[in-house]
C-alpha positions in Angstrom: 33.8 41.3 25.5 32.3 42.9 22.2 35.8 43.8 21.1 36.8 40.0 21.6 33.8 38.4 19.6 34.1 41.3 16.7 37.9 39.6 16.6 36.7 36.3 16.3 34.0 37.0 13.8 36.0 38.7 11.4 39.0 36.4 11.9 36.8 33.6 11.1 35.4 35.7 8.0 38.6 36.5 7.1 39.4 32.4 7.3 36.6 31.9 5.2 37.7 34.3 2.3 40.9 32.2 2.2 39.6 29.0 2.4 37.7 29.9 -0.8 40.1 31.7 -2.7 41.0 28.4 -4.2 44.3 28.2 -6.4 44.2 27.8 -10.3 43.9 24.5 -11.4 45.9 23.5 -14.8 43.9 23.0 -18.1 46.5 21.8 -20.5 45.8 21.5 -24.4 48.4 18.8 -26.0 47.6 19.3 -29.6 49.5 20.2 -33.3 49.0 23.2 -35.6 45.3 24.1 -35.3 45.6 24.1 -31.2 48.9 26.1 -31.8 47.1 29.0 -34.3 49.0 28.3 -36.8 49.1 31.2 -39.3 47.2 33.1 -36.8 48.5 37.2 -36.3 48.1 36.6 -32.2 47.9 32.9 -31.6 48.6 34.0 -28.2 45.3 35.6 -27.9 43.3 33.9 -31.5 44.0 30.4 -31.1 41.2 28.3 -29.3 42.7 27.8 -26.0 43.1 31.1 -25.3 39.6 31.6 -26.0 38.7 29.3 -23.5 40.7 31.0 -21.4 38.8 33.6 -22.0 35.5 31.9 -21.6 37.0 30.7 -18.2 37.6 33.6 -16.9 34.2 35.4 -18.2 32.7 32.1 -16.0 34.5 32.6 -13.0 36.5 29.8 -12.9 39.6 28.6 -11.5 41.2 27.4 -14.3 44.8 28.3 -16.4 45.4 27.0 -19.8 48.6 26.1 -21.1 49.0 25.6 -24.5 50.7 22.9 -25.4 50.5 22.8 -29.1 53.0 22.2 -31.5 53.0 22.7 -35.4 53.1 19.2 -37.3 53.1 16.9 -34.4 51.4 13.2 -34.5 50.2 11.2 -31.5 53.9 9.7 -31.5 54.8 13.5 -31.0 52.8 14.5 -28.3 53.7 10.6 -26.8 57.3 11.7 -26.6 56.8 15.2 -25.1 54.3 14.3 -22.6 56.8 13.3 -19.8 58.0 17.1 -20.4 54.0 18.6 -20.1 53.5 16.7 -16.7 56.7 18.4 -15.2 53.7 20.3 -13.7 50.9 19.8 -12.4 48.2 18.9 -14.7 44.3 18.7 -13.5 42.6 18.1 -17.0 44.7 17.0 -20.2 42.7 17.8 -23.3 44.2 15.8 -26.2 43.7 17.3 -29.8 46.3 14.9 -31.6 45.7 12.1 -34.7 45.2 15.1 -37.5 48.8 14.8 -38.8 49.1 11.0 -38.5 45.5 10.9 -40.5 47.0 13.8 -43.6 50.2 11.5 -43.7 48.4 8.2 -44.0 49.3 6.2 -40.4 47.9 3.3 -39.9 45.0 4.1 -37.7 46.1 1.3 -35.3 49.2 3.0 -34.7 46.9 6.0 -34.0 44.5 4.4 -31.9 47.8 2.8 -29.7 49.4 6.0 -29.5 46.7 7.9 -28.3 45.8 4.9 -25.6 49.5 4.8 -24.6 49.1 8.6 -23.7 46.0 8.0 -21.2 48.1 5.7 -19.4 51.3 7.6 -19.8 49.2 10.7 -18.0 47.1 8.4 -15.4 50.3 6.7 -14.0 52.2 10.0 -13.6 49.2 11.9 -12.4 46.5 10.1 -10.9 44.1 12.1 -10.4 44.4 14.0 -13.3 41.2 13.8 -16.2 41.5 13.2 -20.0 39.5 14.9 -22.2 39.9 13.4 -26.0 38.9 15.6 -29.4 38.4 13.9 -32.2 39.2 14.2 -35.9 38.1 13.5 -39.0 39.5 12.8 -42.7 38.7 14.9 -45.6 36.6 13.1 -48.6 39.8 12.6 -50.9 41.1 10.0 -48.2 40.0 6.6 -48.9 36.4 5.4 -47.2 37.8 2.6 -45.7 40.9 4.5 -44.2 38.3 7.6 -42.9 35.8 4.9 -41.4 39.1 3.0 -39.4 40.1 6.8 -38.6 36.6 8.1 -37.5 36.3 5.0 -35.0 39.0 5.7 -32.9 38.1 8.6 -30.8 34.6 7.3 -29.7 35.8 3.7 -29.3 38.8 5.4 -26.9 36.5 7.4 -25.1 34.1 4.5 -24.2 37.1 2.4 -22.9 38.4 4.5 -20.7 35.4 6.7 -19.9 37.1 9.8 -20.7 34.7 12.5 -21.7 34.6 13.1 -25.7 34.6 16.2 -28.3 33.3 14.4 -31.2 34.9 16.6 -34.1 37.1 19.3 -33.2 36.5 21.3 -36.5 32.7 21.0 -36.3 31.1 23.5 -38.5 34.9 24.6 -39.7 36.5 21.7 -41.6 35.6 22.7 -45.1 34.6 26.4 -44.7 36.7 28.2 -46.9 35.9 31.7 -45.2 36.5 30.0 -42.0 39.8 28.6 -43.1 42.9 29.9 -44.6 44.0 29.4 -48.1 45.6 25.6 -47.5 42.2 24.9 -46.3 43.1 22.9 -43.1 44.4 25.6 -40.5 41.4 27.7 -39.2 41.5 31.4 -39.4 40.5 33.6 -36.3 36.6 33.1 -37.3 37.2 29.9 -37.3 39.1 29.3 -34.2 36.5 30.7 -32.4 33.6 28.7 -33.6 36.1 25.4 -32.6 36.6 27.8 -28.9 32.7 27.0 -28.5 32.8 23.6 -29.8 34.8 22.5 -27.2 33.9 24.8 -24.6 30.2 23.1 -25.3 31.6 19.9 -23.6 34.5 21.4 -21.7 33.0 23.4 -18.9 31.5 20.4 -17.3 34.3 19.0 -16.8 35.5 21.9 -15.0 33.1 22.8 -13.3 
């Protein structure tokens, strides 16, 4: 009889140890050049989300990140890959887009539609999958007009479809020459970290 309940017990403990050994979720960053590390030595291990990978893992969570970033791509860009990105299963999409179509002068509305068209593009593939939307910012040289229409976007997005919101994704970087390099827009390693705990400052709500 003792024999038979020490089975049980640690069959049911061993149950228990399985039941919460719970399976990665996906973290996926859809973003350009500054999510990619551009100019980085190890963008592989210096670029933000693989600092929040770290910052994951240093939390105990269970959570992998895929980058997803690509050098030069707009909000039309990431539109037109994003079929490809939810191949997989995705649990929170962060999207770090609308730099590029900002620096090339896109008509914020174009921005603003792109950007919506990929929060429905990812809800109707994946349910129950949650948005997480960084915004950007245009330097002072762009016109005030064009940087007010720009700035709007983000916040306005975020209210309308209740998606949590990173206000400014270079907060504390944009502008820092020693956190930059030379062209001024792509972060060094410095500064990719201070953006890793930007975001990770609203991120690890969410997955928690």
């Amino acid at each position: 009889m003792r024999l038979l309940i020490l089975t049980l017990f640690f069959g049911l403990f061993s149950g228990f140890n399985h039941l919460g050994a719970a399976e990665p979720r996906t973290l996926v960053f859809l973003g350009d050049s500054i999510t990619a590390g551009y100019g980085l030595d190890n963008p592989g291990t210096e670029a933000y989300p693989a600092l929040i990978q770290e910052k994951i893992r240093a939390a105990s969570l269970p959570w992998r990140v895929v980058n997803a970033g690509v050098s030069g791509d707009t909000t039309a860009g990431g539109l037109r890959r994003l079929d490809w990105i939810l191949r997989q299963q995705v649990d929170v999409l962060v999207v770090a887009l609308g730099g590029n179509d900002g620096l090339r002068g896109i008509d914020p509305k174009v921005t603003r539609d792109n950007l919506q068209a990929i929060i429905d593009r990812a809800r109707l593939k994946q349910p129950a999958i949650r948005v997480v939307l960084v915004g950007m910012q245009m330097p002072a040289n762009m016109s005030e007009e064009f940087a007010r229409r720009y700035r709007e976007i983000f916040p306005e997005l975020a209210a309308r479809n209740q998606t949590p919101l990173v206000p400014f994704l270079l907060e504390g970087v944009g502008a820092v020459p020693e956190l930059n390099q030379p062209d001024l827009i792509h972060p060094t390693a410095r500064g990719q970290s201070v953006i890793a705990g930007t975001v990770w400052t609203y991120l690890r709500s969410v997955l928690q």
